[in-house]
N, C-alpha and C positions, 0 to 999 in steps of 0.2 A: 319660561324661556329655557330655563335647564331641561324638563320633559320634553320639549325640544329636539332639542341637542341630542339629548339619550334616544330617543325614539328616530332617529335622522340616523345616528352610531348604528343603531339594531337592525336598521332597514339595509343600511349599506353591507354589514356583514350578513345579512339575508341572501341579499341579492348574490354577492362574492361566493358565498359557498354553494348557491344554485348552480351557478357559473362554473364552478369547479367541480361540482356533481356531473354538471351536462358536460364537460371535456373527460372526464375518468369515460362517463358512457362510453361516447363516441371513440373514446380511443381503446376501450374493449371491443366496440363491435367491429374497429378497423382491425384490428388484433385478430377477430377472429375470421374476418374478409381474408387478409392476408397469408393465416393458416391456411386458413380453405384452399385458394389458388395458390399457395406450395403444392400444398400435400395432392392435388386434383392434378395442376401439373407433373408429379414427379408418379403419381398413378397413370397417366399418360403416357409419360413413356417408360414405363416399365411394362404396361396391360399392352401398348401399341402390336398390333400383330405386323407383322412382315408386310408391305406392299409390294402389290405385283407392278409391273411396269407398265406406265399407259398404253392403252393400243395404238400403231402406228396410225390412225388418222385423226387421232386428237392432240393438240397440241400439248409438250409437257406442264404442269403448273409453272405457276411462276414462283421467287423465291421468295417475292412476301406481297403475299395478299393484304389487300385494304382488310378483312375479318384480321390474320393474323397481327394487322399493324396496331388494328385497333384495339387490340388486345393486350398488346407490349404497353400501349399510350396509360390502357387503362390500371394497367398492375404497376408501372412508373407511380402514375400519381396517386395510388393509392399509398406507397412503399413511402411518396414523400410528405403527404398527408401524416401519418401515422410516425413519421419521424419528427414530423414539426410537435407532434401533440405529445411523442413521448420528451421534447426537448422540452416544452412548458411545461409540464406535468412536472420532470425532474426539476424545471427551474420552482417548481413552485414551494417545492418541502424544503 
């Protein structure tokens, strides 16, 4: 019953620091998701060259495309993603 007990204790802190293995991961690969689209955006517009003005028989863009919306949605939840997991991660030490 005791080897048990011990072998039940071993599994669970197994299992726990896989758990905590696989949140460090993912919260480096969000880490470096989130670098990437800083630093891509902020080359964006710094490389952006000059645009000319549309030709007068197309209509101008609009001021937020579904692509661009889609984009703000996805760097949102990645920023909150990545803040949940540095929040456990801090809670955890």
């Amino acid at each position: 019953m005791i080897a048990g007990v011990i072998a039940c204790f071993i599994a669970v802190k197994v299992v726990v620091e896989i758990g905590r293995t696989w949140v460090l991961f993912w919260n480096d690969i969000l880490a470096a998701a989130t670098a990437l689209l800083s630093r891509r955006q902020g080359i964006d517009q710094q490389t952006a060259p000059e645009r000319a003005p549309p030709p007068m028989n197309e209509p101008p863009p609009r001021a937020d495309s579904r692509k661009s919306r889609q984009k703000r949605v996805a760097a949102a939840r990645l920023q909150v993603i990545f803040a949940v997991l540095s929040a456990r991660r801090r809670a955890s030490f």
